[in-house]
KETORRO-233504 format. One line per field, with one value per residue (C-alpha): residue number from 1; z, x, y; residue in three letters. Coordinates in nm, 4 decimals, decimal comma. Layout:
num	NUM/...
pz	Z/...
px	X/...
py	Y/...
residu	ALA/...
//
This chain:
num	1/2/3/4/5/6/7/8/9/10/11/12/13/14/15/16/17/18/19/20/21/22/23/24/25/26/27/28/29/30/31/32/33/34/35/36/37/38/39/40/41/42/43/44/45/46/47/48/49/50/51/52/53/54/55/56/57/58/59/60/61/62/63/64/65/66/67/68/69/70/71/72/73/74/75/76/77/78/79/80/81/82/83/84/85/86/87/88/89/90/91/92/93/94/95/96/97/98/99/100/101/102/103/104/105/106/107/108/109/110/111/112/113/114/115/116/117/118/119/120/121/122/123/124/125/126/127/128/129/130/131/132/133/134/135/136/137/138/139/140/141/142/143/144/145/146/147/148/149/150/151/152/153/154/155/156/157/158/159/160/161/162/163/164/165/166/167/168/169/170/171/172/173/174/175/176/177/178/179/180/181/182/183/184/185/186/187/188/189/190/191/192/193/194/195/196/197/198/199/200/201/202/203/204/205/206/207/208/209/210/211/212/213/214/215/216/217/218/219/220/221/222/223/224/225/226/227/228/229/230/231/232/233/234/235/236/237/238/239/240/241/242/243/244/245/246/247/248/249/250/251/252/253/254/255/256/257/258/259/260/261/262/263/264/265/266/267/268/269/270/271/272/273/274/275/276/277/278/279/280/281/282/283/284/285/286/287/288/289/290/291/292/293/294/295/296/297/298/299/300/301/302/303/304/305/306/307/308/309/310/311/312/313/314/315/316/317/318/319/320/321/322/323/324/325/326/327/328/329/330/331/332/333/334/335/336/337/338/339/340/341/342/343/344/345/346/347/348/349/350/351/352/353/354/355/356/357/358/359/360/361/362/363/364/365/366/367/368/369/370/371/372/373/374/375/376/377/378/379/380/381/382/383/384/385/386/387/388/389/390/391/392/393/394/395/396/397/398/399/400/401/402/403/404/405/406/407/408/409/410/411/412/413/414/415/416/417/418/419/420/421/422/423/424/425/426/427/428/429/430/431/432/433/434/435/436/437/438/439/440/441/442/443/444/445/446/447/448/449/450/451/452/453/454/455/456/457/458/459
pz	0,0000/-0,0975/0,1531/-0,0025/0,0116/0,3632/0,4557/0,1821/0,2142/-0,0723/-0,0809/-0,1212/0,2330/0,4663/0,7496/1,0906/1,1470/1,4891/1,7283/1,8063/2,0657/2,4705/2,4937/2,7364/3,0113/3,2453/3,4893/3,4903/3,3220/3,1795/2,8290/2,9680/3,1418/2,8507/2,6051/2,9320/2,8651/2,4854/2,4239/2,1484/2,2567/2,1141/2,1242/2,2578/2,5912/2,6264/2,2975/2,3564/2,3709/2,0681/2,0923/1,8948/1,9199/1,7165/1,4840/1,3720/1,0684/1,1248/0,9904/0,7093/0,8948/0,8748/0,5929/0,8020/0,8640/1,1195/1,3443/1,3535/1,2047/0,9458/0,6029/0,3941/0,2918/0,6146/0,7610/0,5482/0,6186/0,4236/0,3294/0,2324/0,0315/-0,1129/-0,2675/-0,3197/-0,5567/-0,6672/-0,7664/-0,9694/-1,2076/-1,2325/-1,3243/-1,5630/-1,7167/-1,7229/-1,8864/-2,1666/-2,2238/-2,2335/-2,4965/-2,6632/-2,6805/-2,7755/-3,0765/-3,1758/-3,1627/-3,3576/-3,6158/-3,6523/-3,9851/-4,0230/-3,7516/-3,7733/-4,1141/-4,0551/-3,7496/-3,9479/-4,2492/-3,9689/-3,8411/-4,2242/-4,2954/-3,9513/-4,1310/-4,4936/-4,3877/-4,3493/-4,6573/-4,8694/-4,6034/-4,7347/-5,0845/-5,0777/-4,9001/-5,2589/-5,4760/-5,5474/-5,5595/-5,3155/-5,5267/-5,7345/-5,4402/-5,2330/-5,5773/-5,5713/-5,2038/-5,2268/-5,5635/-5,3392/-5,0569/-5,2263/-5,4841/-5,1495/-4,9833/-5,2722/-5,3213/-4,9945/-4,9368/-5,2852/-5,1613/-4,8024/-4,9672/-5,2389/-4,9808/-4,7677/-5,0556/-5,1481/-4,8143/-4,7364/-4,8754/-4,6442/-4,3371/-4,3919/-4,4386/-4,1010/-3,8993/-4,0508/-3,9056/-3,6123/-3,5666/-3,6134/-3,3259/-3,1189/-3,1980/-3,0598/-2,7683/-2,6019/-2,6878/-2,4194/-2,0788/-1,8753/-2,0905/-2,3136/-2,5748/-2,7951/-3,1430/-3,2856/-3,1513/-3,3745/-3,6839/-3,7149/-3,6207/-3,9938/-4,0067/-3,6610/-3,8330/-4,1537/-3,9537/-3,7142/-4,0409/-4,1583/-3,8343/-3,8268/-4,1979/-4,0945/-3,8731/-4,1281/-4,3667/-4,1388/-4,1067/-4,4788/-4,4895/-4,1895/-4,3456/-4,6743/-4,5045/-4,3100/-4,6678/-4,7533/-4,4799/-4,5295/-4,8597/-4,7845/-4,4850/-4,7362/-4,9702/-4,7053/-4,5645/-4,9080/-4,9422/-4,6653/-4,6259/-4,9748/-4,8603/-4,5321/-4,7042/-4,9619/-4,7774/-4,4222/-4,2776/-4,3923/-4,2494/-3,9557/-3,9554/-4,0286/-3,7041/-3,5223/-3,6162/-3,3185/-3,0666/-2,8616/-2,9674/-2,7061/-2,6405/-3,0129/-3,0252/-2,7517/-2,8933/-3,2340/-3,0480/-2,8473/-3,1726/-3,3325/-3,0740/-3,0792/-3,4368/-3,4364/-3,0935/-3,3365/-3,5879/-3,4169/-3,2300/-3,5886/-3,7280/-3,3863/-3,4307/-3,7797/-3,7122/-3,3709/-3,6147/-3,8754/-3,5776/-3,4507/-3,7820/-3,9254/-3,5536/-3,5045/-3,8631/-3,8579/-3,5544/-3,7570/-4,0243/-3,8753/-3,6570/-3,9543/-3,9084/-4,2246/-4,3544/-4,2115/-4,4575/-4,3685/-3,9539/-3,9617/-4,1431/-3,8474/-3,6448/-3,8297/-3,8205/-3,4610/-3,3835/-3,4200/-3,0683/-2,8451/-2,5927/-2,6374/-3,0274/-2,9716/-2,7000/-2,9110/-3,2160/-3,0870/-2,8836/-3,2489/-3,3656/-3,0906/-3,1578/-3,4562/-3,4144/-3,1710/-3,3322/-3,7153/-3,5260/-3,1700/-2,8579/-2,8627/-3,1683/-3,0019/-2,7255/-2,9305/-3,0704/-2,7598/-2,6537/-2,9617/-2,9184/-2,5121/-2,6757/-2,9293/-2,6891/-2,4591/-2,6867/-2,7990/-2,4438/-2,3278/-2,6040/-2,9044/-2,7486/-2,5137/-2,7662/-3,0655/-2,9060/-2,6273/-2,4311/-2,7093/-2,6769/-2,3159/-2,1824/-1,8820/-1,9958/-1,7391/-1,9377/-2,2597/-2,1467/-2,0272/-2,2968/-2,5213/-2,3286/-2,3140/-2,7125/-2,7356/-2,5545/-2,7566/-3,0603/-3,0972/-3,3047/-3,4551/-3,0762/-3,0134/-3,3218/-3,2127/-2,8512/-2,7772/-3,0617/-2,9314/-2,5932/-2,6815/-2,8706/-2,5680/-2,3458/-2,5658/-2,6060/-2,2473/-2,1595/-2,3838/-2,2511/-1,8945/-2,0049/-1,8599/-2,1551/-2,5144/-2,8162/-3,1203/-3,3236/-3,6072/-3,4205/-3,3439/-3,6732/-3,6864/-3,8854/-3,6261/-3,3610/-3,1830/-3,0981/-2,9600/-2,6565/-2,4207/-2,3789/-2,7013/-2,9611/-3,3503/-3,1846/-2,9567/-3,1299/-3,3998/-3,2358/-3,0949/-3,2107/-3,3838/-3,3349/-3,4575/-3,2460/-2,9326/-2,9929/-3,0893/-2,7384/-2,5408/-2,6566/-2,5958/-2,3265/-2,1032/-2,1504
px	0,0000/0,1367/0,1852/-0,1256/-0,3429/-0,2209/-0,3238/-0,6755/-0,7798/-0,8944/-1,2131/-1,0781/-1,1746/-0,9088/-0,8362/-0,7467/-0,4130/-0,2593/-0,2153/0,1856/0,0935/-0,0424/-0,3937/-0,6351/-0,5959/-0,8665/-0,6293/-0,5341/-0,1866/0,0332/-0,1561/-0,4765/-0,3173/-0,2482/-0,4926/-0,7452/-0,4868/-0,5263/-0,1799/-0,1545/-0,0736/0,2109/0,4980/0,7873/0,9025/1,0460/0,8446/0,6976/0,3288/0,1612/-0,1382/-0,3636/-0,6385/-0,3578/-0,2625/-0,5941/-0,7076/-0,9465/-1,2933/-1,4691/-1,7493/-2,0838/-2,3713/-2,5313/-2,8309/-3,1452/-3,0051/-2,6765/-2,6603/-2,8858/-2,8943/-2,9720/-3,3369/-3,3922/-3,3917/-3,7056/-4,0304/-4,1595/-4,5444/-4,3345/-4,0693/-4,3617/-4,5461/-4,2892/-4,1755/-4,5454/-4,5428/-4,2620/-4,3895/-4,6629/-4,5184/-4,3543/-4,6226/-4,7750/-4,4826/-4,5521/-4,9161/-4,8407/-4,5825/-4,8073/-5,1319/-4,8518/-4,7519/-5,1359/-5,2061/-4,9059/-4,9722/-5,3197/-5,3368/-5,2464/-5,3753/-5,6711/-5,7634/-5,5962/-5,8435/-6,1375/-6,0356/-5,9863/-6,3593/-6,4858/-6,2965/-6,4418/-6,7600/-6,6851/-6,4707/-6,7615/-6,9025/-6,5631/-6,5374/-6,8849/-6,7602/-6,4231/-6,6277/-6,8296/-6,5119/-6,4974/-6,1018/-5,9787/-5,9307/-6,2103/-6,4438/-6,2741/-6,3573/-6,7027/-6,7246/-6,5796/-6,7624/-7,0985/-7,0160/-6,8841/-7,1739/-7,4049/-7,2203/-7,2302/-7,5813/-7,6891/-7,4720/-7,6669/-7,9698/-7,9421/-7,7560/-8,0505/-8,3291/-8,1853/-8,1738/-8,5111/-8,6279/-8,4354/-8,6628/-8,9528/-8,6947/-8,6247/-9,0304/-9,0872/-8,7521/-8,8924/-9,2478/-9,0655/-8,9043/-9,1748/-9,3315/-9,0714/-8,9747/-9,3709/-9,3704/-8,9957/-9,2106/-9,4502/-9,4846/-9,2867/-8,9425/-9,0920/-8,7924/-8,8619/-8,9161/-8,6514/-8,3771/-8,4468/-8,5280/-8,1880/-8,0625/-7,9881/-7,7477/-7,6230/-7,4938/-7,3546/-7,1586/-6,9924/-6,8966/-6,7424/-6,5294/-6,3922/-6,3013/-5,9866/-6,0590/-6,3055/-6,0750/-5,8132/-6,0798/-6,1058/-5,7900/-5,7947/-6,1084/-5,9280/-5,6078/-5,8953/-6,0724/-5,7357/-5,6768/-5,9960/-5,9292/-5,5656/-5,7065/-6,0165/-5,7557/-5,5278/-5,8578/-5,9345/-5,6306/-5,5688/-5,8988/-5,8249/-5,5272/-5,7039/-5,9890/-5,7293/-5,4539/-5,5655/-5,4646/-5,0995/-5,0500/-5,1680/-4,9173/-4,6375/-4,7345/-4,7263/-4,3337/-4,2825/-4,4264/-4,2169/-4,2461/-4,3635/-4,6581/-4,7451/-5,0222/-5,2129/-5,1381/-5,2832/-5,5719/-5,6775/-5,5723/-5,8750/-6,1122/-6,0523/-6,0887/-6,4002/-6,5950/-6,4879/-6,7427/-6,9961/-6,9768/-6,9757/-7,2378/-7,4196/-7,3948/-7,5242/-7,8065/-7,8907/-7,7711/-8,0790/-8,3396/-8,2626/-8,2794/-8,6017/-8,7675/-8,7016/-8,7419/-9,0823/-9,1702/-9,0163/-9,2703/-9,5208/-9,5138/-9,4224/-9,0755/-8,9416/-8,5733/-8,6613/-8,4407/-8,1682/-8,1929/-8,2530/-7,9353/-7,7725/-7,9147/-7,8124/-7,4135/-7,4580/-7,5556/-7,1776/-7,0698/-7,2665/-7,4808/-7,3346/-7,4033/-7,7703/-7,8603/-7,6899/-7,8801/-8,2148/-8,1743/-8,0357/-8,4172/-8,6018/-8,4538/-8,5347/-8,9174/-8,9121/-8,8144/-9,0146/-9,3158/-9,3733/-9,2963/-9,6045/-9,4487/-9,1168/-9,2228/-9,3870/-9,0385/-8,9144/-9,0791/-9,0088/-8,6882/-8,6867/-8,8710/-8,6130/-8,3301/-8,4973/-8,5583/-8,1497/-8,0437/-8,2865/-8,3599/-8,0867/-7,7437/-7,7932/-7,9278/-7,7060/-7,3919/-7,4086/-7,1040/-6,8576/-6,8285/-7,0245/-6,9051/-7,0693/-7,2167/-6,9875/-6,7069/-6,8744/-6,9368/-6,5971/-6,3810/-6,6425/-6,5238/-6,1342/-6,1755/-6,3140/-6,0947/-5,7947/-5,8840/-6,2081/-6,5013/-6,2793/-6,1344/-6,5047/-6,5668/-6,2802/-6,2699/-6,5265/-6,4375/-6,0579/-6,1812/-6,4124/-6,1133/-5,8772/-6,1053/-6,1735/-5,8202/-5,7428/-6,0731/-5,8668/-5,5396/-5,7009/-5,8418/-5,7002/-5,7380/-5,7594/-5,8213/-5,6277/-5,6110/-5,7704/-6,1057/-6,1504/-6,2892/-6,2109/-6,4867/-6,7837/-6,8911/-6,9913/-6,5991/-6,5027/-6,5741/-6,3361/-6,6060/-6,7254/-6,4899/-6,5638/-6,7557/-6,9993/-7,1773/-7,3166/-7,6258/-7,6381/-7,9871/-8,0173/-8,0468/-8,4012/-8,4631/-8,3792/-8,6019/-8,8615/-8,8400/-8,7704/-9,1123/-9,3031/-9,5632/-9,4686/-9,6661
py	0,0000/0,3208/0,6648/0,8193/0,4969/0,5053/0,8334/0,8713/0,5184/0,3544/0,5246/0,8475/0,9702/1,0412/0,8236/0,9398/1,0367/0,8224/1,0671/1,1015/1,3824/1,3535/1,1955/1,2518/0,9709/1,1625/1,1080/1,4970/1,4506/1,7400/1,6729/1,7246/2,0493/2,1818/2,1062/2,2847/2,5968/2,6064/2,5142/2,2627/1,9126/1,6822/1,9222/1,8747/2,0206/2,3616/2,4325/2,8252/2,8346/2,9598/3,2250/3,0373/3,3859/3,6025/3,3383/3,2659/3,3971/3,7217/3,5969/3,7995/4,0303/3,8990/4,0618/4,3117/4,1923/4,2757/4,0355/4,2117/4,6064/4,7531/4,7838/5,0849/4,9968/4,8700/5,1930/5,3059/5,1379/4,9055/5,0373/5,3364/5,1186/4,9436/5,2604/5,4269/5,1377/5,1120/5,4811/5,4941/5,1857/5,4227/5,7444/5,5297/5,3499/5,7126/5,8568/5,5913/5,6373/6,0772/5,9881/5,7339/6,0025/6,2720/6,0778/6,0184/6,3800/6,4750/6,2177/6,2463/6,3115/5,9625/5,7724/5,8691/5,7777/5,4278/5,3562/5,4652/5,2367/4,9920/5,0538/4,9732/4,6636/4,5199/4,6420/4,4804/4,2141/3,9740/4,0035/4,0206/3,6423/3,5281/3,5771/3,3911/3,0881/3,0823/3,0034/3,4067/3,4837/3,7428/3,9988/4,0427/4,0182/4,2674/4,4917/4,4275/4,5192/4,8575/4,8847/4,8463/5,0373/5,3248/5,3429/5,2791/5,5811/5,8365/5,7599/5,8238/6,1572/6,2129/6,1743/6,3820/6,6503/6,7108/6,6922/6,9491/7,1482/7,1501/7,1864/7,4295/7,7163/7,5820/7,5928/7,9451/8,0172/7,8361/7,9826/8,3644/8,3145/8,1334/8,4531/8,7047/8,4983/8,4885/8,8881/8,9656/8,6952/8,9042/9,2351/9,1128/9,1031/9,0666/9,1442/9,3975/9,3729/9,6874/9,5756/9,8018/9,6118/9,3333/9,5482/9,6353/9,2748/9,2336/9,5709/9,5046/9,1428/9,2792/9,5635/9,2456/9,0810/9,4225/9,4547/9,0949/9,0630/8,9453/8,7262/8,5597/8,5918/8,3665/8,0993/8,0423/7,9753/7,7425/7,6029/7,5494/7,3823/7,1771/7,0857/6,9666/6,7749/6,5892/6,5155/6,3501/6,1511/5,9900/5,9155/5,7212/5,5692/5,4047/5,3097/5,1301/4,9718/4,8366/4,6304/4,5845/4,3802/4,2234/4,1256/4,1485/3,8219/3,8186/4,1566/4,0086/3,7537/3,9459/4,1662/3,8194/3,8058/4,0377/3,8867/3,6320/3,3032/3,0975/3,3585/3,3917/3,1524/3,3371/3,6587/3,5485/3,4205/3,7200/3,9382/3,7348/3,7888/4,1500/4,1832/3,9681/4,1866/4,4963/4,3077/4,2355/4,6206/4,7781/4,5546/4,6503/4,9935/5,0421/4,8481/5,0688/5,4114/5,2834/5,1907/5,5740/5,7138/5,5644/5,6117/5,9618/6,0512/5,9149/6,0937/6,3996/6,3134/6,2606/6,6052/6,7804/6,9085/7,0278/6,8670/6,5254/6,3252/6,5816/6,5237/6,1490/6,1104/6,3385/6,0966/5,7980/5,9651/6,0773/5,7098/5,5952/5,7620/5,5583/5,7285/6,0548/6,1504/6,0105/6,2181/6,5322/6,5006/6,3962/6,7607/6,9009/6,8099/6,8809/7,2494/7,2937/7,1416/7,4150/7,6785/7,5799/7,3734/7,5377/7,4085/7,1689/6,9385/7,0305/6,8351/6,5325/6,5273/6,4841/6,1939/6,0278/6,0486/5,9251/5,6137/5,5664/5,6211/5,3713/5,0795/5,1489/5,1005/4,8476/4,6622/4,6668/4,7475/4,4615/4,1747/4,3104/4,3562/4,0584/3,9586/4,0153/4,3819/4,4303/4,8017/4,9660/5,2802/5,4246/5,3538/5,4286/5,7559/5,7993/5,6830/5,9257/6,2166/6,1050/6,0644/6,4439/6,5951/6,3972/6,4201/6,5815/6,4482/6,1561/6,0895/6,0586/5,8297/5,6087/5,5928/5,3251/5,0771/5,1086/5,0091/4,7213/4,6104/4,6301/4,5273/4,1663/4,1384/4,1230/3,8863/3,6292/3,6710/3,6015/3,3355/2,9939/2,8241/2,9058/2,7054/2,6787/3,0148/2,8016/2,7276/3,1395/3,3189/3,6515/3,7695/3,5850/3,8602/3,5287/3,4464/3,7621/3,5894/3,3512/3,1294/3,0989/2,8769/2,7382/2,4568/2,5393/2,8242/2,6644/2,5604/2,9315/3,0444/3,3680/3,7589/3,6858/3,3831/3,5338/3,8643/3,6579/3,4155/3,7318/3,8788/3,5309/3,5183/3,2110/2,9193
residu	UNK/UNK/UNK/UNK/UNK/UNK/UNK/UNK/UNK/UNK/UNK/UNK/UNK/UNK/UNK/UNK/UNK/UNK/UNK/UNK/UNK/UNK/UNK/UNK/UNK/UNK/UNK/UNK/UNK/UNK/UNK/UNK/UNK/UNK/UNK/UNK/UNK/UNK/UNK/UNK/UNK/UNK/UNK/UNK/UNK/UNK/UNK/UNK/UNK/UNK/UNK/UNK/UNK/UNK/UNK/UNK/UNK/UNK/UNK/UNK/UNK/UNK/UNK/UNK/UNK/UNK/UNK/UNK/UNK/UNK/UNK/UNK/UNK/UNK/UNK/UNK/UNK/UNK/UNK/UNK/UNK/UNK/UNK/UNK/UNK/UNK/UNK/UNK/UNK/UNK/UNK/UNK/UNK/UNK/UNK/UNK/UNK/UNK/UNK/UNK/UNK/UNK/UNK/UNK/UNK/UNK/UNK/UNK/UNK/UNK/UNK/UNK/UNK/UNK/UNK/UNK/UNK/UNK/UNK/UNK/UNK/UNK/UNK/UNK/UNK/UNK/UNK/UNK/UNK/UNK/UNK/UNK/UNK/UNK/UNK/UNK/UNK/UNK/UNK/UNK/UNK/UNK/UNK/UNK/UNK/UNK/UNK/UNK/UNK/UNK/UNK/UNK/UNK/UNK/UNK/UNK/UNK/UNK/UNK/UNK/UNK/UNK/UNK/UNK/UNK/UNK/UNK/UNK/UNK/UNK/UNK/UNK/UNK/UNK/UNK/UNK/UNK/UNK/UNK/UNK/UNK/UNK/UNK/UNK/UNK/UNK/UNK/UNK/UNK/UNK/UNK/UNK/UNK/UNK/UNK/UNK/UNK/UNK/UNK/UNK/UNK/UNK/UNK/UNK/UNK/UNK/UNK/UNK/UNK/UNK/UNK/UNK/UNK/UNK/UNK/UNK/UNK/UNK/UNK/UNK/UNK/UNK/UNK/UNK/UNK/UNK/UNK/UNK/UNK/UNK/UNK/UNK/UNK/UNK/UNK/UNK/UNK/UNK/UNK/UNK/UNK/UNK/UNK/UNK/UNK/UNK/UNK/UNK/UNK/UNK/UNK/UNK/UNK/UNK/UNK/UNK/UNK/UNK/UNK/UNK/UNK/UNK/UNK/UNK/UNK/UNK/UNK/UNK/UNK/UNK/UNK/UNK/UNK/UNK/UNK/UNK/UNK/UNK/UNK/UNK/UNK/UNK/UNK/UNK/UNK/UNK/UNK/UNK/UNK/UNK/UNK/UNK/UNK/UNK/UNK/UNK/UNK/UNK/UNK/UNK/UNK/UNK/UNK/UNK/UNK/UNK/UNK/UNK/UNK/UNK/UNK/UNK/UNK/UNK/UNK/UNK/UNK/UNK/UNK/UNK/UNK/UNK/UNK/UNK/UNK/UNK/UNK/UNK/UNK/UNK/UNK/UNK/UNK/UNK/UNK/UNK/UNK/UNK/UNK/UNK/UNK/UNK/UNK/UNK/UNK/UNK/UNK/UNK/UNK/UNK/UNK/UNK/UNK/UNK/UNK/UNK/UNK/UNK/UNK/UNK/UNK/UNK/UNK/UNK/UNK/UNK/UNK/UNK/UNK/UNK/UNK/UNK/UNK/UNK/UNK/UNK/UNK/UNK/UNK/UNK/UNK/UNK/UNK/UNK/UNK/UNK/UNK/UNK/UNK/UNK/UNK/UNK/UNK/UNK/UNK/UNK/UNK/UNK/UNK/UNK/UNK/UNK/UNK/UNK/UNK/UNK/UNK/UNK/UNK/UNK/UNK/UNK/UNK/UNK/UNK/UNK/UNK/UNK/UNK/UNK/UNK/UNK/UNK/UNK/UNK/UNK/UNK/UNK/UNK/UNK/UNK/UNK/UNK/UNK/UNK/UNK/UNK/UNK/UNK/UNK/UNK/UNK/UNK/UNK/UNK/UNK/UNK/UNK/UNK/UNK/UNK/UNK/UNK/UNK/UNK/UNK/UNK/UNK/UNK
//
């Protein structure tokens, strides 16, 4: 065996050394003497003693700890430590969402006509669907599409724009014996207005347009820049709905590409369900735009308010910001049914449009839209008055579709489990639900079905 087997053993492990030195006999010999005195044992006699305190190595100071100092955050508290940490991810995630609205306003020009092109393929996307499913290529039926809802469009602009026209002459009749009434009702008791303040109303008005020629003058021009404005943002609205209807799904894949990999099916599947609860909330809300429209312009009608063709398409386009452009344009009409009718149509008008506005909110939001796109009208009214003060009428336009996008987006990410992004169809209003999945809403009944067993007396 050699000296290292000896002293390792063949195991590896080393094996007790004999001990050459003094042992403890317990019978209180020298050794034991001195091993009691922290002298080391086994040297020879005469051998100094060795301070075994100084020759020790000094051992590295302990991590300050609460057991033996304190550290630097353990001298603040730790709610404050906590919200203090808490309000810094805030001011940051607020720092991102200033700069994010920032770059919205600034860009405007753009974005906006890009989220309204947006709106109108979630519109047209279904039918352009419906066509390719019948063995009509892409291309041609995205054509016919815009073909139809352009000549659809022009003819109805057509139409509204020639009827206020030729009712406007009656309008002016009715708003200049509206006047004359008014003009001897303020020359009553108790205001007695004299009537020579309003005789020269017409001077007093052509002598304000005299002294603010400039200003007027300014506002062309900012009209004209406007008009221009308009006319670039239609053009990049066609544009891109065009390749939004045609080539929709691979830009949506290529938008995938940036999302990490081992999250991208999820992504792609809550990307679906938002674009498909944008569907069904623009299907929704043309549907609830035409119910308005026809209701209150039959109640126009049939009080006799001149330009109805004219104000129930203001209702129809004041339809498309949810509570908020209703409510404005129903007053728009009761106005002027005040001022051409008298306040006793004025107030038939009214009604009509409280009925109207009820069966919306009751009756048509709720059975139309469903659980796809379901927004408290708290947050409706909310993100309607975030959108105006953003970006004005088009923040309006935009605000609530953006949120019933985000909001179906995040309902799927939630979700525990999600099927394949093949079983969610983007263009069904039905899967912009969690719950809801390619197979087990076929046997969904209707839009029809349900308003029909909603209105059945119970048996």
């Amino acid at each position: 065996m050699s000296d290292d087997e000896a002293r390792t053993g063949p195991d590896g492990l080393a094996n007790p050394q004999p001990d050459t030195g003094g042992r403890d006999t317990g019978d209180g010999s020298p050794d034991d003497a001195a091993a009691a005195d922290g002298e080391p044992t086994g040297t020879p006699p005469g051998t100094p003693p060795v301070d075994t305190e100084r020759a020790r190595p000094e051992a590295a100071a302990p991590a300050p700890n609460r057991a033996t100092g304190p550290r630097g955050t353990d001298l603040v508290p730790t709610p404050l430590r906590v919200t203090s940490e808490v309000c810094a991810r805030v001011l940051v995630i607020a720092a991102a969402f200033g700069l994010l609205v920032f770059l919205i306003i600034e860009l405007r020009i753009v974005v906006v006509p890009v989220a309204i092109a947006i709106l109108l393929a979630a519109l047209l996307s279904p039918v352009v669907h419906w066509l390719v499913a019948r063995k009509v290529p892409r291309g041609p039926a995205t054509f016919l599409v815009l073909i139809g809802g352009v000549a659809l469009l022009g003819g109805l602009l057509s139409f509204v724009i020639n009827t206020f026209i030729a009712g406007f002459a009656d309008l002016q009749k009715q708003l200049s014996a509206s006047f004359q009434s008014i003009q001897q009702l303020l020359a009553g008791p108790p205001l007695r207005i004299p009537t020579s303040q309003f005789d020269n109303l017409p001077g007093q008005i052509e002598q304000a347009i005299r002294n603010n020629v400039d200003t007027l003058t300014s506002g062309a021009l900012t009209t004209a820049l406007t008009v221009t404005e308009i006319a670039a943002g239609l053009a990049l609205a066609l544009f891109s709905l065009i390749f939004f209807l045609y080539d929709g799904p691979r830009i949506w894949r290529f938008l995938l590409k940036s999302t990490p990999r081992a999250r991208r099916e999820r992504v792609d599947v809550a990307g679906r369900r938002a674009f498909a609860s944008l569907v069904g909330y623009t299907r929704a809300t043309v549907l609830v735009a035409v119910v308005d429209a026809v209701g209150i312009g039959i109640g126009l009608w049939a009080v006799g308010v001149p330009l109805v063709i004219p104000l129930a398409a203001l209702v129809f386009l004041g339809a498309f910001i949810p509570t908020v452009g209703a409510v404005v344009t129903g007053v728009i009409a009761v106005l002027i049914a005040l001022v051409a009718n008298g306040i006793i149509p004025a107030l038939i008008v009214l009604g009509v449009v409280i009925a109207v506005q009820q069966l919306e909110g009751h009756v048509l939001q709720p059975l139309l839209l469903g659980r796809a796109v379901s927004l408290h009208p708290l947050a409706v009214v909310l993100a309607v008055a975030a959108g105006v003060v953003i970006s004005g009428i088009a923040g309006a336009l935009l605000a609530v579709p953006l949120l019933a996008v985000i909001t179906a987006a995040v309902r799927s990410l939630r979700a525990p489990v999600e099927p394949s992004p093949l079983l969610v169809n983007a263009v069904n209003p039905r899967h912009g639900h969690p719950v809801a999945s390619a197979g087990d809403t076929s046997d969904r009944p209707s839009v029809a079905s349900r308003l029909l067993a909603k209105f059945k007396p119970s048996s």
